[in-house]
BAPA-193201 format. One record per residue: residue number from 1; residue in three letters; x, y negated, z negated of N, C-alpha, C in turn. Coordinates in nm, 4 decimals, padded with zeros to 6 digits. Layout:
N
@i:NUM; aa:ala; nxx:X; nyy:Y; nzz:Z; caxx:X; cayy:Y; cazz:Z; cxx:X; cyy:Y; czz:Z
...
***
This chain:
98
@i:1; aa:unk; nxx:00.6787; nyy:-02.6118; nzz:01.0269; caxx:00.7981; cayy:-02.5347; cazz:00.9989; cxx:00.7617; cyy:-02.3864; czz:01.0025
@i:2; aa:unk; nxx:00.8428; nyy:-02.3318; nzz:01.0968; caxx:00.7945; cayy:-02.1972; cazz:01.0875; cxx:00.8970; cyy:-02.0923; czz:00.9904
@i:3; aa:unk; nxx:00.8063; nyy:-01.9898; nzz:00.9257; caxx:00.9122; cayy:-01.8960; cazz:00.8732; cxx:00.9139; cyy:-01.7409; czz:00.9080
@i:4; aa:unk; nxx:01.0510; nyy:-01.7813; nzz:00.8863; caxx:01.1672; cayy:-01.6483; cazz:00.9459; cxx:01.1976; cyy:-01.5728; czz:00.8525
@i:5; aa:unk; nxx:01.1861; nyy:-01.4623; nzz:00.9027; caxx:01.2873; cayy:-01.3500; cazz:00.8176; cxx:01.4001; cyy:-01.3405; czz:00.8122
@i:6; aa:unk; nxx:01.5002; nyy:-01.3094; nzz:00.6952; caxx:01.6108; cayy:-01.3054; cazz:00.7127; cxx:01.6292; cyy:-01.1934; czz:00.7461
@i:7; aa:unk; nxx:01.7238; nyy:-01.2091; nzz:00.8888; caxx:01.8027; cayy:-01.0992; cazz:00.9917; cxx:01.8672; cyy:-00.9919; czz:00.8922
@i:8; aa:unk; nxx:01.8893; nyy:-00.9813; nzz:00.7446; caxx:02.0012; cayy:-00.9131; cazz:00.6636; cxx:01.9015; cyy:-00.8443; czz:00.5808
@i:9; aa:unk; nxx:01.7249; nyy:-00.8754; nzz:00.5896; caxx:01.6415; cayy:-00.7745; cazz:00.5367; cxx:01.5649; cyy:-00.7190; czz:00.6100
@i:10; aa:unk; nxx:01.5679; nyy:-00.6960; nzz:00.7752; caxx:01.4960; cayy:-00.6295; cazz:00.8457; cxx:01.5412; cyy:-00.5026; czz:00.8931
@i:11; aa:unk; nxx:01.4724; nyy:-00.3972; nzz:00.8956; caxx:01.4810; cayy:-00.2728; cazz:00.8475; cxx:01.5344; cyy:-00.2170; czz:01.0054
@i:12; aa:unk; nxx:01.6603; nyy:-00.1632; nzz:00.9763; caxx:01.7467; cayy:-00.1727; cazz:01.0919; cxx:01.8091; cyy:-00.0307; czz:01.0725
@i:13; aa:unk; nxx:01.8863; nyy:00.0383; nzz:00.9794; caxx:01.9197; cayy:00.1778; cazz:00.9490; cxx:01.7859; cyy:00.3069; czz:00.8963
@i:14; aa:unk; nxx:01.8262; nyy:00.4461; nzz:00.9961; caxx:01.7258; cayy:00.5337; cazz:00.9075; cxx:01.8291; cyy:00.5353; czz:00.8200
@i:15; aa:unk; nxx:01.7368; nyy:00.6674; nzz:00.7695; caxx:01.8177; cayy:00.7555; cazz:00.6316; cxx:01.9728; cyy:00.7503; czz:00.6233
@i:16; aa:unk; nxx:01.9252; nyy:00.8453; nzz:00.7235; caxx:02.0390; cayy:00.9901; cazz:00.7701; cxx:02.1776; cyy:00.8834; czz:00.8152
@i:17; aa:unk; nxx:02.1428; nyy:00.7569; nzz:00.8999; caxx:02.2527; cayy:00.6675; cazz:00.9674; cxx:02.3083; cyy:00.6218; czz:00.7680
@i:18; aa:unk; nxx:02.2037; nyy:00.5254; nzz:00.7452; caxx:02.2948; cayy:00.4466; cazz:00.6002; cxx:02.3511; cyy:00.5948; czz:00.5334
@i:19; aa:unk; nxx:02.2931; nyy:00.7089; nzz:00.5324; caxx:02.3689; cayy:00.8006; cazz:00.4224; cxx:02.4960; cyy:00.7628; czz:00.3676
@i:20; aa:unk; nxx:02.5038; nyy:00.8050; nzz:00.5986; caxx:02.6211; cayy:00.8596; cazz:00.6409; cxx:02.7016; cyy:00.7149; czz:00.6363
@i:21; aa:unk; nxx:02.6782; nyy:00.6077; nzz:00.6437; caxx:02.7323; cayy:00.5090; cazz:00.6334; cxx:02.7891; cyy:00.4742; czz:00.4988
@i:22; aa:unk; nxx:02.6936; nyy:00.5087; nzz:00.4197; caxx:02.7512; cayy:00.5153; cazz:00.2345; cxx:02.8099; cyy:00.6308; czz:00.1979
@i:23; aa:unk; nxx:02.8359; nyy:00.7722; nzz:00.2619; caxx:02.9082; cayy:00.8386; cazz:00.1914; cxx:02.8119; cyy:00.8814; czz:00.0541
@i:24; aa:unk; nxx:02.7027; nyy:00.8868; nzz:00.1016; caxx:02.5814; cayy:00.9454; cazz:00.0240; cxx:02.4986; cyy:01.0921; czz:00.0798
@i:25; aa:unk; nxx:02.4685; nyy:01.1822; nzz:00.0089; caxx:02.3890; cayy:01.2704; cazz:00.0412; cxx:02.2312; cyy:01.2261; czz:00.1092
@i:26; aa:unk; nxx:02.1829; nyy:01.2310; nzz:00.1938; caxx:02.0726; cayy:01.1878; cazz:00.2345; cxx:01.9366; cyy:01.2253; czz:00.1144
@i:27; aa:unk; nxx:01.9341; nyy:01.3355; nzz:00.0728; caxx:01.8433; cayy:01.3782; cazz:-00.0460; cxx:01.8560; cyy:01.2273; czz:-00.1929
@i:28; aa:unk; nxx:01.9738; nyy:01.1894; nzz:-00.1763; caxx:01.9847; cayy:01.0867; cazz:-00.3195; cxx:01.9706; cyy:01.0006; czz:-00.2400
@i:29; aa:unk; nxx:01.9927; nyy:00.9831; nzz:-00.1458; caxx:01.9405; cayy:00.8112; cazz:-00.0922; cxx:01.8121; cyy:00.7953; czz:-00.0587
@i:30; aa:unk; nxx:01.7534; nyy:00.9170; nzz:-00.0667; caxx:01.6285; cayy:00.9303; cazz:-00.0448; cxx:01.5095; cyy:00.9173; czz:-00.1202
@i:31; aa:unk; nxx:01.6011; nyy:00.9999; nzz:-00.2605; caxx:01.5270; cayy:00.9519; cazz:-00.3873; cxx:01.5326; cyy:00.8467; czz:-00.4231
@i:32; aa:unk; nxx:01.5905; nyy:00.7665; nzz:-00.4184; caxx:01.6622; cayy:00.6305; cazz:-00.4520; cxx:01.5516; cyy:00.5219; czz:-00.4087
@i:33; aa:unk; nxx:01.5191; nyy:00.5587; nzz:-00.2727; caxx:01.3974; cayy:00.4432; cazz:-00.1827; cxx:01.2831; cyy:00.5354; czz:-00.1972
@i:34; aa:unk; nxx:01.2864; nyy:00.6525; nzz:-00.1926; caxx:01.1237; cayy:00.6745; cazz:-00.2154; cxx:01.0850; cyy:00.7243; czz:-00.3439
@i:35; aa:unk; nxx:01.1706; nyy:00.7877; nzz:-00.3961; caxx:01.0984; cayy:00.8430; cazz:-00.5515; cxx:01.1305; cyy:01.0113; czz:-00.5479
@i:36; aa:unk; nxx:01.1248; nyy:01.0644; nzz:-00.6396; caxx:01.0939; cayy:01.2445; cazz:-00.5792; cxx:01.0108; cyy:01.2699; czz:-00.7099
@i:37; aa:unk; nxx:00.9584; nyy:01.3895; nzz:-00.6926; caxx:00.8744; cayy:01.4407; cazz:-00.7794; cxx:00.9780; cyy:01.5465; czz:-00.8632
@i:38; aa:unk; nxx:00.9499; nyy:01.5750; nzz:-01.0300; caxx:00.9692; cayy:01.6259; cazz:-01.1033; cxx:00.9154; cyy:01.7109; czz:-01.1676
@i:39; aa:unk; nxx:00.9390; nyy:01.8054; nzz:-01.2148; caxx:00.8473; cayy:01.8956; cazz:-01.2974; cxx:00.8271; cyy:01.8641; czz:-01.4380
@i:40; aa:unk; nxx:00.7795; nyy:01.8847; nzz:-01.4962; caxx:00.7318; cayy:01.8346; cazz:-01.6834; cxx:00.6106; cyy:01.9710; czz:-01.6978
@i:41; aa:unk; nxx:00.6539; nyy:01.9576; nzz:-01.8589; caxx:00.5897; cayy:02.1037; cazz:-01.8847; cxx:00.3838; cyy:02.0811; czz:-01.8930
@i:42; aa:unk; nxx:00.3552; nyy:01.9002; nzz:-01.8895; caxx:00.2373; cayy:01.9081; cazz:-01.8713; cxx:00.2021; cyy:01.8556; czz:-01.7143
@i:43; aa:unk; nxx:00.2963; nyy:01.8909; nzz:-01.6348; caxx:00.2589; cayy:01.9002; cazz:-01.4758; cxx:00.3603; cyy:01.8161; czz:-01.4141
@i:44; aa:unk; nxx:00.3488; nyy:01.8168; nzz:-01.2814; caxx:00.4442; cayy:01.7898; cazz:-01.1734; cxx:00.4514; cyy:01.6307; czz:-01.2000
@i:45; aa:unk; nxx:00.5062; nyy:01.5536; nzz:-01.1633; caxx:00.5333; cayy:01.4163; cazz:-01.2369; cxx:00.5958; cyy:01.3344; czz:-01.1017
@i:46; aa:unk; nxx:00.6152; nyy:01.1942; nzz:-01.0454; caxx:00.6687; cayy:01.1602; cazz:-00.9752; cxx:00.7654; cyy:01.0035; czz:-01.0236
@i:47; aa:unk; nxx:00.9057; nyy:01.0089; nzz:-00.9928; caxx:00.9536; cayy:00.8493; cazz:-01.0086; cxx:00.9907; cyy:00.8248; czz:-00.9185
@i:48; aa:unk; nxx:00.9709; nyy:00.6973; nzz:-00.9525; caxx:00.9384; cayy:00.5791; cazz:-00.8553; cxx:01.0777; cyy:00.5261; czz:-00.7952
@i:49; aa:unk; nxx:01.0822; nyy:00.4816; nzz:-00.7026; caxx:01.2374; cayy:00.4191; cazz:-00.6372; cxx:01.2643; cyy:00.3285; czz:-00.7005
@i:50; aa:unk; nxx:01.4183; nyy:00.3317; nzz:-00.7249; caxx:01.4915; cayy:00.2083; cazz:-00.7299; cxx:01.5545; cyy:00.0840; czz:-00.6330
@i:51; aa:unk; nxx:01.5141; nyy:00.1331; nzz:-00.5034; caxx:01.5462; cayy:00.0724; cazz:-00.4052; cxx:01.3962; cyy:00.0303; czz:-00.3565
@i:52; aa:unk; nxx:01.3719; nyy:-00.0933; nzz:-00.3205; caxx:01.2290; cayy:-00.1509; cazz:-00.2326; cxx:01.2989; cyy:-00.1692; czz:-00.0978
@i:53; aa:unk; nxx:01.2685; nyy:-00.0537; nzz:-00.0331; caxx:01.3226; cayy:-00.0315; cazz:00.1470; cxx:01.2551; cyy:-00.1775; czz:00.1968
@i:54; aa:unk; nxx:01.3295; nyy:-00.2238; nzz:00.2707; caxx:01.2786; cayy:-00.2966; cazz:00.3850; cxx:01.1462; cyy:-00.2750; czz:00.4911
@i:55; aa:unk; nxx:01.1404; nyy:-00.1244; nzz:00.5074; caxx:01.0412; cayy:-00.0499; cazz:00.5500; cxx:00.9549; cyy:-00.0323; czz:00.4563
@i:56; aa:unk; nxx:00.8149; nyy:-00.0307; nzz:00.4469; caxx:00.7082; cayy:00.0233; cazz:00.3660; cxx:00.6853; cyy:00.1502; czz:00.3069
@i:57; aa:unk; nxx:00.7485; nyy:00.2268; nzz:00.4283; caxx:00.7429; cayy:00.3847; cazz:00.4553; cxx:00.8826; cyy:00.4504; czz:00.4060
@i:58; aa:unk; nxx:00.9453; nyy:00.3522; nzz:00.3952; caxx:01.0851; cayy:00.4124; cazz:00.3190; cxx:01.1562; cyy:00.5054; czz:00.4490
@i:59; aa:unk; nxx:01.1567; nyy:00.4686; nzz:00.5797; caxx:01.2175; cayy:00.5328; cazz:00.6255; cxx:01.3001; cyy:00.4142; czz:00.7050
@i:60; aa:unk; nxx:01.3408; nyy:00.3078; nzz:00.6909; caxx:01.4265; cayy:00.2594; cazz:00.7648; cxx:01.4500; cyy:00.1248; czz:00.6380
@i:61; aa:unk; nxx:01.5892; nyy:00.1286; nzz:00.6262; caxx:01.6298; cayy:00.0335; cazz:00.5623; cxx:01.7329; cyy:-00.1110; czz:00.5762
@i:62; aa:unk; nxx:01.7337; nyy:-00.1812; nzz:00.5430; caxx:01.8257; cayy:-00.3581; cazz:00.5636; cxx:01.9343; cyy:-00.3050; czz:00.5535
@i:63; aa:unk; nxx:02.0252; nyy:-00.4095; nzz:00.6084; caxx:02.1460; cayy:-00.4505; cazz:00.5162; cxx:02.1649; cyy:-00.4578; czz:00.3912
@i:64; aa:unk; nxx:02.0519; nyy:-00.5303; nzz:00.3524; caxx:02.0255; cayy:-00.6138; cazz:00.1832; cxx:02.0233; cyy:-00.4467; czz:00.1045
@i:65; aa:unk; nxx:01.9193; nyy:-00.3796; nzz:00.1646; caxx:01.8821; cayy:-00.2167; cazz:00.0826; cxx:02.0086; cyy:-00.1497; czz:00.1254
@i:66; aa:unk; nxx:02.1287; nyy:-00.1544; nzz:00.1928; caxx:02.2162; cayy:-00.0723; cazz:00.2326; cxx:02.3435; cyy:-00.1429; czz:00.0756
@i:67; aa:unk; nxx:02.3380; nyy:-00.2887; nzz:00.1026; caxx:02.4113; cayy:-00.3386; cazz:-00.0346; cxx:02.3997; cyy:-00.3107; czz:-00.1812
@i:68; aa:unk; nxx:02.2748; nyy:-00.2681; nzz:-00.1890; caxx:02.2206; cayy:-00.1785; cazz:-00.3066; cxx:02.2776; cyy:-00.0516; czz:-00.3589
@i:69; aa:unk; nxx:02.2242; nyy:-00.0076; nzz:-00.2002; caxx:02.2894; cayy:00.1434; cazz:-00.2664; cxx:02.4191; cyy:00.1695; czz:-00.2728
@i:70; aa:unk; nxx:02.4933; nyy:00.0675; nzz:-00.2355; caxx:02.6287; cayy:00.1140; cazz:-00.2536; cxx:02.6486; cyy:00.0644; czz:-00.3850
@i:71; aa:unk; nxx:02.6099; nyy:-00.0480; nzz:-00.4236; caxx:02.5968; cayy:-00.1006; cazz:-00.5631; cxx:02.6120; cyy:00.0072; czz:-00.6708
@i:72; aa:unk; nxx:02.4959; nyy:00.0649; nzz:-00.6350; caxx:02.4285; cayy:00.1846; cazz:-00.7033; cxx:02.4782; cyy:00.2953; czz:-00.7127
@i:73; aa:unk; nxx:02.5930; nyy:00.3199; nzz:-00.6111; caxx:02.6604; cayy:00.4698; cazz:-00.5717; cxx:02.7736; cyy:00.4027; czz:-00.6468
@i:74; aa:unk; nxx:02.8456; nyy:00.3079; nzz:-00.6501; caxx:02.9705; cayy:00.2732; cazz:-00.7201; cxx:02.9378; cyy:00.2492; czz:-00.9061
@i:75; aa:unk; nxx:02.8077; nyy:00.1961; nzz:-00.9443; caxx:02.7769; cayy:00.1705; cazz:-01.0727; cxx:02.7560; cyy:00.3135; czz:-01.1410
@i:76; aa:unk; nxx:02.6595; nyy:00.4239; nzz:-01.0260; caxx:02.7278; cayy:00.5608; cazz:-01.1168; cxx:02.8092; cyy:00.6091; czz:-01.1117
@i:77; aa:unk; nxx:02.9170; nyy:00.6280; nzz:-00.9829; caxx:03.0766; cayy:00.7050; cazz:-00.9516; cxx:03.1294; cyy:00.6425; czz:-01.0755
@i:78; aa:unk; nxx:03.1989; nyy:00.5039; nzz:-00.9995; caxx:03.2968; cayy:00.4411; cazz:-01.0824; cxx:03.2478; cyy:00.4244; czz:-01.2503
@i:79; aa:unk; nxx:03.1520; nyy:00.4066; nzz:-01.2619; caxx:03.1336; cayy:00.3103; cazz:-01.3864; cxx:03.0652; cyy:00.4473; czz:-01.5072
@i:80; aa:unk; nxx:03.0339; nyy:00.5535; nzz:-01.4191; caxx:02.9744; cayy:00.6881; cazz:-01.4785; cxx:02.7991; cyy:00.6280; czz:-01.5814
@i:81; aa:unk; nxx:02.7386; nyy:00.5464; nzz:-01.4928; caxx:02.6069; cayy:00.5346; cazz:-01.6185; cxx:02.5420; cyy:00.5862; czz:-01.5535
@i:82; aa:unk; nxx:02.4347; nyy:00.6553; nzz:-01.6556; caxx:02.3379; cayy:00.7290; cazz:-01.6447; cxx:02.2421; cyy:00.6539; czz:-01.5672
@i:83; aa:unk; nxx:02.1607; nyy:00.7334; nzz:-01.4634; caxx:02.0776; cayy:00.7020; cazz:-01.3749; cxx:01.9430; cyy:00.6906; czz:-01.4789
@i:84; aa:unk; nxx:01.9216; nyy:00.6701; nzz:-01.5913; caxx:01.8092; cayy:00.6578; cazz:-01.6810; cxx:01.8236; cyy:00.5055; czz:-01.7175
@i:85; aa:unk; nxx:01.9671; nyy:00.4970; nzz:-01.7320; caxx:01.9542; cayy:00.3312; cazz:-01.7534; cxx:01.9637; cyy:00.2359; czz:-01.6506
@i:86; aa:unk; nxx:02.0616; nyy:00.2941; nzz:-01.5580; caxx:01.9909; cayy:00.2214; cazz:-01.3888; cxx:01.8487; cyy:00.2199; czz:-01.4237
@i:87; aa:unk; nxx:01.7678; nyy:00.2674; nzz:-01.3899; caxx:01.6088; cayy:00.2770; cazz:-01.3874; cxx:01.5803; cyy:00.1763; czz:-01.4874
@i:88; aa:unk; nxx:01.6266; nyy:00.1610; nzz:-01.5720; caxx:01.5600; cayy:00.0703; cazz:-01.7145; cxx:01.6386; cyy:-00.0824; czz:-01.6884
@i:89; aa:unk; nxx:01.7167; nyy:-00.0378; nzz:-01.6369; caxx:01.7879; cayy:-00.2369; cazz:-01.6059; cxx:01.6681; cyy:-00.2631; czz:-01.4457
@i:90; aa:unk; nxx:01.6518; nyy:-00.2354; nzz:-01.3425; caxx:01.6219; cayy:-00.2083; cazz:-01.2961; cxx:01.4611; cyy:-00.2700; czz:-01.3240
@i:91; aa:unk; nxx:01.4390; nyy:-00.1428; nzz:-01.3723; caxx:01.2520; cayy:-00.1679; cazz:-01.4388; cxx:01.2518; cyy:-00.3554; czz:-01.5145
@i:92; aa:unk; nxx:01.3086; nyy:-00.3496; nzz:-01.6093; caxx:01.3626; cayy:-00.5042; cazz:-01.6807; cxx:01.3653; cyy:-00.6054; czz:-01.5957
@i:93; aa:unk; nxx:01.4922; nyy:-00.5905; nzz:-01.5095; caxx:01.4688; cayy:-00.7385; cazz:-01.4074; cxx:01.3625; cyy:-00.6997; czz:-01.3124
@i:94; aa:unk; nxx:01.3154; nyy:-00.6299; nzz:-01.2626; caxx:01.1406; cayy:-00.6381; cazz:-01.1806; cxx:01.0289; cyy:-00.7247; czz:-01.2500
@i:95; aa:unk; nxx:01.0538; nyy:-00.6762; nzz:-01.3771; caxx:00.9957; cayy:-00.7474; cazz:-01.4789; cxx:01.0133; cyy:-00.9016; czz:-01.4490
@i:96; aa:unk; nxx:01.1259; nyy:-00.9144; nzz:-01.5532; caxx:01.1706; cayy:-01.0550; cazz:-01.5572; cxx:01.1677; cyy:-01.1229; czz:-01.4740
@i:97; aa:unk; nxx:01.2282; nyy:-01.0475; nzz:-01.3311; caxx:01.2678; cayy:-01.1630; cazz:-01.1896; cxx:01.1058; cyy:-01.1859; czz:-01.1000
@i:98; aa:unk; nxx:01.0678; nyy:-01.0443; nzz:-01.1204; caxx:00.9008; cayy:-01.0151; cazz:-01.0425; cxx:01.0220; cyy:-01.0556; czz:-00.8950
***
């Protein structure tokens, strides 16, 4: 039996295409799959993505990572939660689900 990838997680959109496809700024979808760095008063600091790109390199993403971020763009628009507790539900089921 051979195994296949599913066609709906192979890394098929860049950035700039899903942004523009989500009605997202490319800079937040960016942080989102790769992380950005922060400043802190005992040095430059980096967090980590909430999105695991389809790509390694975080430059080309699924379907599956495109369903996310819209997830993600509607759970802060609509629903107004803080992107600290995204990160912590988030962090939790990585945990839990691995």
């Amino acid at each position: 039996m051979s195994m296949r990838k599913n066609v709906l997680d192979a890394p098929a959109y860049g950035l700039t295409e899903a942004a523009h496809l989500l009605s997202l700024p490319v800079p937040t979808l960016r942080s989102w799959v790769r992380g950005r760095p922060y400043p802190t008063t005992s040095g430059p600091r980096h967090s980590g993505a909430v999105i695991s790109p389809a790509d390694p390199e975080g430059r080309h993403l699924s379907f599956t990572n495109l369903v996310e971020a819209h997830v993600l763009s509607a759970v802060r628009r609509e629903h107004r939660v803080k992107f600290s507790q995204v990160r912590n539900a988030v962090d939790f089921l990585r945990r839990r689900l691995k």
